[in-house]
DRENSENU-880197 format. One record per residue: x, y, z of N, C-alpha, C, O in turn; residue in one letter. Coordinates in steps of 0.2 Angstrom, whole numbers, plus 5000, padded with zeros to 4 digits. Example, Ala and Ser with C-alpha at 12.3 -4.5 7.8 and 13.67 -1.06 7.14 Angstrom:
2
R n.c1 n.c2 n.c3 ca.c1 ca.c2 ca.c3 c.c1 c.c2 c.c3 o.c1 o.c2 o.c3 residu
R 5066 4972 5039  5062  4978  5039 5066 4984 5039 5071 4983 5042      a
R 5064 4989 5035  5068  4995  5036 5064 5000 5039 5067 5006 5040      s
This chain:
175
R n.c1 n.c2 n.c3 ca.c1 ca.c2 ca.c3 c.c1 c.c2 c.c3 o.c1 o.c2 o.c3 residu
R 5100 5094 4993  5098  5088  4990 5092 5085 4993 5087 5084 4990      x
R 5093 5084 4999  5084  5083  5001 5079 5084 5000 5074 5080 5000      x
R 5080 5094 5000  5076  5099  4998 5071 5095 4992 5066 5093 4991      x
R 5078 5097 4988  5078  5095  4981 5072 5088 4978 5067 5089 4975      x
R 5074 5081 4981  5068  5078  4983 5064 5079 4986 5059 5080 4982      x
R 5062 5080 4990  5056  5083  4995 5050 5088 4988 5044 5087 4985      x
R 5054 5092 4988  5050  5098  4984 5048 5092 4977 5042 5091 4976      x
R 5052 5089 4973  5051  5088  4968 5045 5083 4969 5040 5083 4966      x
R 5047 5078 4975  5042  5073  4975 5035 5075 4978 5031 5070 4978      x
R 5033 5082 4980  5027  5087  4982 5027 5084 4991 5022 5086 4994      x
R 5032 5081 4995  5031  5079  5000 5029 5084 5005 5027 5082 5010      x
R 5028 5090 5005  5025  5094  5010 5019 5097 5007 5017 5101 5010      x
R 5016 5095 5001  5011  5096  5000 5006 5095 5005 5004 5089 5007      x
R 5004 5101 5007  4998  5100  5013 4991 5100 5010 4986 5098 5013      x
R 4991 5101 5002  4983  5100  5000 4983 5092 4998 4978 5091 4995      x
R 4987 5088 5000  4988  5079  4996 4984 5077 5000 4984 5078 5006      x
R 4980 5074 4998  4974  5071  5005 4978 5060 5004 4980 5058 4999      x
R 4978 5057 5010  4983  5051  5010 4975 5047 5008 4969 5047 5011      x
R 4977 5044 5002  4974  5037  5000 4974 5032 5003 4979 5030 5004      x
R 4968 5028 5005  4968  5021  5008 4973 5019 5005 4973 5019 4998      x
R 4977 5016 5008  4983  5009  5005 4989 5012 5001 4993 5009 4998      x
R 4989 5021 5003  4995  5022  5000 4999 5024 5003 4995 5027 5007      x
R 5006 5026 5005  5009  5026  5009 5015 5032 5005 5016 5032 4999      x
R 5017 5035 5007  5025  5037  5006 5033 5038 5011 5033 5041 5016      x
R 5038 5035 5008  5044  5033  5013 5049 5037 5010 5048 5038 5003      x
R 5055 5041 5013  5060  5043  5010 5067 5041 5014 5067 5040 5020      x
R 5071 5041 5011  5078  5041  5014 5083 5045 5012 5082 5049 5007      x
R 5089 5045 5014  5093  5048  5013 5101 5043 5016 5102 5041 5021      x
R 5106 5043 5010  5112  5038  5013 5117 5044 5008 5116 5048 5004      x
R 5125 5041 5012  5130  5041  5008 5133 5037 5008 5136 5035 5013      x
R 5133 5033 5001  5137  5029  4996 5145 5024 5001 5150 5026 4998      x
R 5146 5020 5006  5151  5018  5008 5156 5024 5011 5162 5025 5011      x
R 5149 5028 5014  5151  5034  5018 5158 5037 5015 5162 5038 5019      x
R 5159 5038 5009  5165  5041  5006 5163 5043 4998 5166 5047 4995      x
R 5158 5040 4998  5155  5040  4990 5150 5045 4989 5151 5050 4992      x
R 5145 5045 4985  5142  5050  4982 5134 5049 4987 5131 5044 4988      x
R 5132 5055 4988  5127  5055  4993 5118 5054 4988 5118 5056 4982      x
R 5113 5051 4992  5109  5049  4987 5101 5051 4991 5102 5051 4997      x
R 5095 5053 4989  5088  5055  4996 5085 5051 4988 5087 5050 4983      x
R 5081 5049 4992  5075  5043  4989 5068 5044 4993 5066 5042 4998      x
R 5063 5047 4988  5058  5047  4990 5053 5043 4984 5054 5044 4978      x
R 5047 5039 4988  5044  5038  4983 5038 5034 4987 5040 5031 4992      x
R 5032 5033 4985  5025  5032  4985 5022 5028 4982 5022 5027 4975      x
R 5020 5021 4989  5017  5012  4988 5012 5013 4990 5009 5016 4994      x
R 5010 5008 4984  5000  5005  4985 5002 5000 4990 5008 4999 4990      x
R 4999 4997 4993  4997  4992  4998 4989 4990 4998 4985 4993 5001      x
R 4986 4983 4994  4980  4980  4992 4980 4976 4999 4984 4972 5002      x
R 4976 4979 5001  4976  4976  5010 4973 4972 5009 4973 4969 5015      x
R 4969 4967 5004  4965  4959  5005 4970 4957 5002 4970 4951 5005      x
R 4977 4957 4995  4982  4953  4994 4988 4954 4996 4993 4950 4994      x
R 4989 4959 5002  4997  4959  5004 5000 4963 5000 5005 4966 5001      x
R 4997 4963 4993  5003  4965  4986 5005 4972 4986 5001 4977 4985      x
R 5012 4973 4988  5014  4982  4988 5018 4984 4981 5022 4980 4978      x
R 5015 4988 4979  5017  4992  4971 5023 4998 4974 5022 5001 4979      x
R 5028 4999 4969  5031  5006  4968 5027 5009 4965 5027 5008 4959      x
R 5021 5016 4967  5019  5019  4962 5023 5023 4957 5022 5022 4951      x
R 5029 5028 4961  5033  5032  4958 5040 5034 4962 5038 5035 4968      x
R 5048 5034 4960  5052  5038  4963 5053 5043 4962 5050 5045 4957      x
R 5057 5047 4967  5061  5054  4965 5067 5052 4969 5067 5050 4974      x
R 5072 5053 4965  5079  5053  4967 5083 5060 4966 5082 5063 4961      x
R 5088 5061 4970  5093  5066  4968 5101 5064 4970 5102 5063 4976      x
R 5105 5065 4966  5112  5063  4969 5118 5067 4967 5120 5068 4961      x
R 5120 5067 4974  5127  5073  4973 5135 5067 4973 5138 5064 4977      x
R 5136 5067 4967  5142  5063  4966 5148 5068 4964 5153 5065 4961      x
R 5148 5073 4966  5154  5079  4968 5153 5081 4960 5147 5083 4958      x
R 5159 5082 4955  5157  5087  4948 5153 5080 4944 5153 5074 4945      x
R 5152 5082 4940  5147  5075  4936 5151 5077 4927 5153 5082 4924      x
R 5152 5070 4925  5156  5070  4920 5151 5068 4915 5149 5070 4910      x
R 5148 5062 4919  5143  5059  4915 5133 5059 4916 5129 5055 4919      x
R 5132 5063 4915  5126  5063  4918 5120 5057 4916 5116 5056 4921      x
R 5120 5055 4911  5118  5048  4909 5119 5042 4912 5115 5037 4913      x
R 5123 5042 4913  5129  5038  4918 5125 5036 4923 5122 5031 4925      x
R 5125 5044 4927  5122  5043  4933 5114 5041 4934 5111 5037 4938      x
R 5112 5045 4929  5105  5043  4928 5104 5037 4928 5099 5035 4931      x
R 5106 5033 4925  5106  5024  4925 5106 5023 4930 5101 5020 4933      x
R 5113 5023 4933  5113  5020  4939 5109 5020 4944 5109 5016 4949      x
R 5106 5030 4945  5102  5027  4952 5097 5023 4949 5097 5017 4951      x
R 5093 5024 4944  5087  5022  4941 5088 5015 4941 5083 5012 4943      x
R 5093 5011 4940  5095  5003  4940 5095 5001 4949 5093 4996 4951      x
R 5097 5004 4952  5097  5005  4960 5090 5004 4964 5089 4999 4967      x
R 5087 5010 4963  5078  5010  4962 5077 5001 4961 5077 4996 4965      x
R 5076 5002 4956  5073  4995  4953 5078 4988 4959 5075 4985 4964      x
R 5084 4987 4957  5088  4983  4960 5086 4980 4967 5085 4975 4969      x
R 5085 4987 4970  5083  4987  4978 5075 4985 4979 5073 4983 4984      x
R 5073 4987 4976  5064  4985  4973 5063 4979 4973 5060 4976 4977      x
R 5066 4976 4969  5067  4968  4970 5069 4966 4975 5065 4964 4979      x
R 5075 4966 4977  5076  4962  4982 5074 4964 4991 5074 4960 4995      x
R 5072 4970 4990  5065  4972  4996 5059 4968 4995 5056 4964 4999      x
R 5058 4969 4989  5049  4965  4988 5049 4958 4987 5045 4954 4990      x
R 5052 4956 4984  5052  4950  4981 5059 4943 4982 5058 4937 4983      x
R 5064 4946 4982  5070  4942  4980 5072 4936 4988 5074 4938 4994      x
R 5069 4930 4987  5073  4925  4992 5076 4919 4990 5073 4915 4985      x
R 5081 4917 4993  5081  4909  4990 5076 4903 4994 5075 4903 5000      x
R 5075 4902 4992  5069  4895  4993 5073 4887 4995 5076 4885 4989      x
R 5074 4885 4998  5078  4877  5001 5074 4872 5004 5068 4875 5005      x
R 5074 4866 5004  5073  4863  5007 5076 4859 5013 5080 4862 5017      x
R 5074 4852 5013  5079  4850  5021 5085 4847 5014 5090 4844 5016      x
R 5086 4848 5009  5091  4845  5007 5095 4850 5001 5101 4848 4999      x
R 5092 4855 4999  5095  4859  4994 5091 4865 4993 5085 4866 4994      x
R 5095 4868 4989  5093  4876  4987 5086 4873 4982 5087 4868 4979      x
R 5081 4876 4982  5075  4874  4976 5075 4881 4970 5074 4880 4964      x
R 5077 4887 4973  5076  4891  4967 5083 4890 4964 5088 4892 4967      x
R 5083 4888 4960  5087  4885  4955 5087 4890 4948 5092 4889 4944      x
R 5083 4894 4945  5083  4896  4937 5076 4903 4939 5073 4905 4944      x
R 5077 4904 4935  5073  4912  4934 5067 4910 4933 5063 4915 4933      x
R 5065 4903 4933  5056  4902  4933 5055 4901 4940 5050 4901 4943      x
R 5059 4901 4944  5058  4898  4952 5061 4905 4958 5060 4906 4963      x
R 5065 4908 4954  5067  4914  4960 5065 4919 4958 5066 4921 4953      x
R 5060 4921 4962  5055  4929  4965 5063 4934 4962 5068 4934 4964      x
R 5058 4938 4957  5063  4942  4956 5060 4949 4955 5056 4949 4960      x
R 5059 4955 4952  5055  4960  4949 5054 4958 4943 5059 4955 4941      x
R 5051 4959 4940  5046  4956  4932 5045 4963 4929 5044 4967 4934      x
R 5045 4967 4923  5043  4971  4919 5035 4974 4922 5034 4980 4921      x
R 5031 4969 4925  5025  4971  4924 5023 4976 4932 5018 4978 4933      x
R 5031 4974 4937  5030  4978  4945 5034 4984 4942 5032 4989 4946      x
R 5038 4987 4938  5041  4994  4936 5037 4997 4938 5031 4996 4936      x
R 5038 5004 4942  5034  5009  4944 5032 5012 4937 5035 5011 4932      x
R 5027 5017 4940  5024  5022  4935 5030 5027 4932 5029 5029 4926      x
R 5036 5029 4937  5039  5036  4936 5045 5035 4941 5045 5033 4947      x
R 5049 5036 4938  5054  5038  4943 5060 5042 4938 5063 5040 4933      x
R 5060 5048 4943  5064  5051  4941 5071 5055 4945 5071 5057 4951      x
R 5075 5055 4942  5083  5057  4944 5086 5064 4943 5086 5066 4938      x
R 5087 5067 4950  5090  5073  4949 5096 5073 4951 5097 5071 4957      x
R 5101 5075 4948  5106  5077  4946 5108 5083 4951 5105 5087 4949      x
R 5113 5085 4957  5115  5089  4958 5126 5090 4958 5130 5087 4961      x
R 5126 5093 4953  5131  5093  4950 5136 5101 4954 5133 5107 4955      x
R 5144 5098 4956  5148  5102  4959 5154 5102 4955 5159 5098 4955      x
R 5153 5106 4952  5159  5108  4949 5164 5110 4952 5162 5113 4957      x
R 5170 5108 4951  5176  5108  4955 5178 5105 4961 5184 5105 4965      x
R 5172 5099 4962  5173  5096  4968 5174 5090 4966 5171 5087 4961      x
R 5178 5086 4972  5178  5078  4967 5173 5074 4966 5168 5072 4968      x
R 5178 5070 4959  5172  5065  4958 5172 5059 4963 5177 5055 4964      x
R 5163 5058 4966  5164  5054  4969 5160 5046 4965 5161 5047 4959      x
R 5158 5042 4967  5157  5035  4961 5151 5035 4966 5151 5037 4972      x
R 5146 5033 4961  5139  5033  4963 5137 5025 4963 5132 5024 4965      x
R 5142 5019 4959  5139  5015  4957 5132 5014 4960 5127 5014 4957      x
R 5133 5012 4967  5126  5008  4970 5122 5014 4974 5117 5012 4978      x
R 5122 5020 4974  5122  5025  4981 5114 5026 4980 5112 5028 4985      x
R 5109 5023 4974  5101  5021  4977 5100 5015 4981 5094 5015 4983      x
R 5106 5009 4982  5103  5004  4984 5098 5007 4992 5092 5008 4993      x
R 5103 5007 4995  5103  5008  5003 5095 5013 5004 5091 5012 5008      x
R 5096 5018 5002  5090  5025  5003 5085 5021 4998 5079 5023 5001      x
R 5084 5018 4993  5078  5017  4989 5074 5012 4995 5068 5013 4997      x
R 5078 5006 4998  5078  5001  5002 5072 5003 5008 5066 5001 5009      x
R 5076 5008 5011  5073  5011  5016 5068 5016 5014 5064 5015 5018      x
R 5066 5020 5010  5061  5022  5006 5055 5019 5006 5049 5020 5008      x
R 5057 5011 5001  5049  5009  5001 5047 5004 5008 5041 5003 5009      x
R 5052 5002 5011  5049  5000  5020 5044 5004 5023 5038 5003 5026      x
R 5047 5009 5021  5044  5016  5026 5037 5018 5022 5032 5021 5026      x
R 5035 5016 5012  5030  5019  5010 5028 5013 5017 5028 5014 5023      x
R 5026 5006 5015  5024  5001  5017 5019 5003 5022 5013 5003 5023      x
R 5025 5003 5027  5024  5006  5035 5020 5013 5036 5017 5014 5042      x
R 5018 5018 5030  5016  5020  5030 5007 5020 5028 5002 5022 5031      x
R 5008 5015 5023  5002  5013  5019 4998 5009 5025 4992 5009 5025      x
R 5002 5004 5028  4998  4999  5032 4998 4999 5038 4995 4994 5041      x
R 5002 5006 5044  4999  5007  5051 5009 5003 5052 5013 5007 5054      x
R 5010 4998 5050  5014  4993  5053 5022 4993 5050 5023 4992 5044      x
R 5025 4993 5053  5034  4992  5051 5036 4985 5053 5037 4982 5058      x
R 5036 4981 5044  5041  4976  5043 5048 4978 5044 5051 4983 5044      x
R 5048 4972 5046  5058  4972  5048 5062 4965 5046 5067 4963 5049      x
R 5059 4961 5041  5061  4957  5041 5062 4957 5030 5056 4957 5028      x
R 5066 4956 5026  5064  4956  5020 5065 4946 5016 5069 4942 5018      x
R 5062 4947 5010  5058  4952  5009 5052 4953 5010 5049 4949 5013      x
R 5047 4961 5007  5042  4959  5010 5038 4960 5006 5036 4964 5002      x
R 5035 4954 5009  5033  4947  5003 5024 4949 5006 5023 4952 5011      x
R 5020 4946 5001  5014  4946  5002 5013 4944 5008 5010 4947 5012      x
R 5015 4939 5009  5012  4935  5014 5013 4938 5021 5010 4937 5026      x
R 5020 4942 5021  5023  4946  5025 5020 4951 5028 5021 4953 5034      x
R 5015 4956 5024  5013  4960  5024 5003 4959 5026 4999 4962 5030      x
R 5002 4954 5022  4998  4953  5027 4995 4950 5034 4990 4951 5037      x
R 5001 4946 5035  5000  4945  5042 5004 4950 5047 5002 4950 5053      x
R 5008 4954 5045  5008  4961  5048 5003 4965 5050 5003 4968 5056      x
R 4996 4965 5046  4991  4968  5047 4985 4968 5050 4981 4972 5052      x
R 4986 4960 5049  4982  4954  5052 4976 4953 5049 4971 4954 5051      x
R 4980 4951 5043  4973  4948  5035 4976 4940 5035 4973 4937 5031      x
């Protein structure tokens, strides 16, 4: 399954020359170490004068033992990706000395339509005769760690703290 990411996502291409401000991060998890195992790679812009990190594209692959539903799955890593994209880049609550302030969907940093990556795509490795394992969430964790890494890649420097926010990313850099 690695492999399988790896090659798909061109990661040992030795002719790829590294783009100013682009990075690429991969992971690999299994799912509540009992569940369905999941590798996430995938490649961030980093605008080094606004802090702003993009998901260019994923590549995902996941062994959920035999596959009944392959659509099924496909969503869910694909919703996982995204899921974890927001709450990596964006998602915090907001307080004051007396109360929560994001209150409603005009006030909490969320993923908007307009940060969806270019591409992300899901490969299926399918085991017939073996059990079915449940994939519900098995992109969060690996996509999570994936784009830290494009990040960290793209900008010299490893955030450790989420999410990471504009403002995060460029005082990491020291802009």
């Amino acid at each position: 399954m690695i492999s399988a990411v790896a090659q798909r996502f061109g990661w040992s291409d030795t002719s790829r020359r590294k783009l100013p401000g682009r990075g690429r991060g991969f992971a690999f998890a299994r799912y509540k170490n009992l569940a369905a195992y999941c590798a996430v790679a995938c490649e961030m812009e980093v605008k080094r004068e606004t802090g702003h990190a993009r998901m260019v594209r994923a590549v995902a692959a996941v062994d959920a033992g035999q596959v009944v539903n392959p659509e099924g799955i496909t969503n869910q890593i694909e919703g996982a990706i995204l899921q974890s994209m927001s709450w990596t880049l964006f998602e915090s609550v907001s307080f004051d000395e007396r109360r929560i302030t994001s209150i409603d969907w005009s006030t909490y940093p969320i993923l908007r339509f307009s940060a969806v990556p270019d591409a992300i795509e899901v490969h299926i490795i399918n085991q017939p005769g073996q059990p079915f394992l449940g994939c519900g969430e098995a992109g969060q964790g690996p996509a999570a760690t994936a784009i830290a890494s494009g990040i960290a890649d793209a900008t010299g420097q490893r955030l450790r703290d989420l999410p990471l926010t504009r403002e995060r990313i460029k005082t990491a850099i020291g802009i």
